[in-house]
N, C-alpha and C positions, 0 to 999 in steps of 0.2 A: 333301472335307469343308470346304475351305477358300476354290472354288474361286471363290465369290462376291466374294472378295477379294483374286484376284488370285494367289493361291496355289496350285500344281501341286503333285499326286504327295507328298502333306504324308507319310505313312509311310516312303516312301524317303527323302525328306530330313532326318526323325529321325533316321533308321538309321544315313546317314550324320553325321550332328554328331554322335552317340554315336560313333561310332568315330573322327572325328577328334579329338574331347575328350581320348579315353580316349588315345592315343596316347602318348610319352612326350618331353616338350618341354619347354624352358628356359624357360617360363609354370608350370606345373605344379612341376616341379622347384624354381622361388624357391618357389614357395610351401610346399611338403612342408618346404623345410628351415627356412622361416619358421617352420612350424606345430611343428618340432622344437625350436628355436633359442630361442622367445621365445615359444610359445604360443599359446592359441586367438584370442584379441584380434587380435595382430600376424597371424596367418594368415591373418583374415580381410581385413585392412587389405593385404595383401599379392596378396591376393585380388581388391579393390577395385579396383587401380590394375590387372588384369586386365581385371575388367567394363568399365572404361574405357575403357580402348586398346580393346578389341573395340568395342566403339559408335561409338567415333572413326573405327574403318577400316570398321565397316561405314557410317556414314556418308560419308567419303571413295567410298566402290566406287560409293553412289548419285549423289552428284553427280558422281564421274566421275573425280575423283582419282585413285582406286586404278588404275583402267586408263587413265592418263595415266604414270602410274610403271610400269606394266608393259608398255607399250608403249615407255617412252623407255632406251634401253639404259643412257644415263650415271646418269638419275635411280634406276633400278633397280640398278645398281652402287652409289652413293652406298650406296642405304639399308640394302644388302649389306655394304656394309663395314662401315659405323656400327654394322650388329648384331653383327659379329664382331670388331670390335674390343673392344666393349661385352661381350659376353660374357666376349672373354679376359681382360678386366680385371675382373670379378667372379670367374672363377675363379681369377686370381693370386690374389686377396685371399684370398679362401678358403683356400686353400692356405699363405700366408704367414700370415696371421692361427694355422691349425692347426698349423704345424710349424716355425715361422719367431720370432714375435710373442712374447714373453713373457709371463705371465700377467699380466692387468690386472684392476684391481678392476671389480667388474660394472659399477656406474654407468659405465665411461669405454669398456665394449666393446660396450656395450648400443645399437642403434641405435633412434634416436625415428621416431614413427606417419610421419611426414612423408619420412623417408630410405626407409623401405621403401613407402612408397606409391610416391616418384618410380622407385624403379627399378626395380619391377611396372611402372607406367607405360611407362617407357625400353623394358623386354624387349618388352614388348607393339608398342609404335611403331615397332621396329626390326628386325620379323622380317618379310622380303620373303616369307617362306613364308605367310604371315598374309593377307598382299596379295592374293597368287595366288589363297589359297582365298577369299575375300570377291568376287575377279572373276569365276571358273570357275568355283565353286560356287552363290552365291545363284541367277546368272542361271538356270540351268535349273529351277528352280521359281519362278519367275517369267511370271506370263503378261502382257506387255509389251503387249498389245493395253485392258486394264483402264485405266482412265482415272487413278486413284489409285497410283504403282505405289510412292509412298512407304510406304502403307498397309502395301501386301505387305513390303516389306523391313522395316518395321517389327515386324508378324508373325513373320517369320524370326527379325530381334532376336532377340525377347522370348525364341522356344521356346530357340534357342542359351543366349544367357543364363541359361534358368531349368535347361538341361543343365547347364551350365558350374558354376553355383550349386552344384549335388547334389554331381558329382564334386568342387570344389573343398575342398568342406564333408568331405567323404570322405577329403580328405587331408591337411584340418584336422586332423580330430579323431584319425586315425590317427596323425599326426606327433608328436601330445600323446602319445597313448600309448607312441611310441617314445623322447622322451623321457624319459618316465618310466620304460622300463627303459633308456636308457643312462646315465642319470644313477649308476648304480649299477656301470656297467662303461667306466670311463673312455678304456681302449685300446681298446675297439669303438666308443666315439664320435668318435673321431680318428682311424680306419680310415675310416669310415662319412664324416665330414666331408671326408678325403682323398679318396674314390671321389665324392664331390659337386662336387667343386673340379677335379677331371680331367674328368668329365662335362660342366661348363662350358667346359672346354677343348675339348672335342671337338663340342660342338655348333659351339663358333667356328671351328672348323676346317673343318667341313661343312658352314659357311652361307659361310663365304669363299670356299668350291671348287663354290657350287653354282652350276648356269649357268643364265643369266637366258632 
């Protein structure tokens, strides 16, 4: 359909960004407890600093960055560690914040558009697994012989992106809703925050022990 542009096999590689989307990942995850935590606004904002980081690395993968770090064992260590250190310290917080933290007045627990944009961001820039898929995935629908081959990965962009969009939007608005029934059941929202804050634990655990 696509092939004019550079573009291969455009149905399989739907298939797959649907199913790697859908997946369950510490991108995903900020965002559900955003869209739980602070609502449809911050969700989306939370969301944002997503779209980002993915444009930033699929940019890097085309010029070449991305398989410059996945080729170099220490630079790919580096940004291994960075994410799981980064993770374990969002979910200490969480967790300290949930069981630890006294109760504070909203105004001073409430975090502004700008903190949760950079640390959507941060997740996003610091998952080597991100990497991987922008070097081993894009290329094989790609047809490298097309004179344009920005075009095509820009193509890719868009269709991931506009995946990314649906699902994220999906866990927006779901998140609102789950709010709106914990708000009513105080010990299932601090179960529920506690199983969010070990969750981040465990991704940092499995991106520390993953081998490059």
């Amino acid at each position: 359909m696509l092939e004019s542009f550079g573009v291969l096999n455009l149905w399989t590689y739907l298939a797959g960004v649907i199913f790697i989307i859908v997946l369950p990942g510490p991108n995903t995850l900020f965002v559900l407890k955003t869209g739980i935590s602070r609502g449809i606004r911050a969700g989306y904002t939370a969301a944002l600093g997503v779209f980002i980081g993915d444009a930033i690395l699929i940019f890097c993968a085309y010029i070449g960055v991305a398989t410059l770090i996945r080729t170099t064992p220490l630079l790919f260590t580096l940004v291994r560690y960075l994410g799981a250190i980064y993770l374990l310290f969002l979910g200490v917080k969480i967790l300290y914040a949930n069981f630890v933290q006294k109760n504070l007045p909203e105004h001073q627990t409430l975090e502004d558009s700008h903190s949760i944009l950079r640390k959507s961001l941060t997740l996003s820039l610091t998952n080597p697994k991100a990497i991987l898929f922008y070097v081993s995935f894009f290329v094989q629908f790609i047809d490298f012989n097309y004179t344009h081959t920005g075009l095509s990965y820009t193509i890719l962009a868009m269709i991931l992106e506009s995946v990314s969009f649906i699902y994220m939007s999906t866990l927006i608005f779901a998140g609102s809703m789950l709010a709106h029934f914990f708000s009513h059941k105080k010990r299932l929202a601090k179960l529920g925050n506690g199983l969010i804050g070990l969750l981040f634990l465990g991704f940092a655990t499995r991106l520390a022990t993953l081998s490059s």
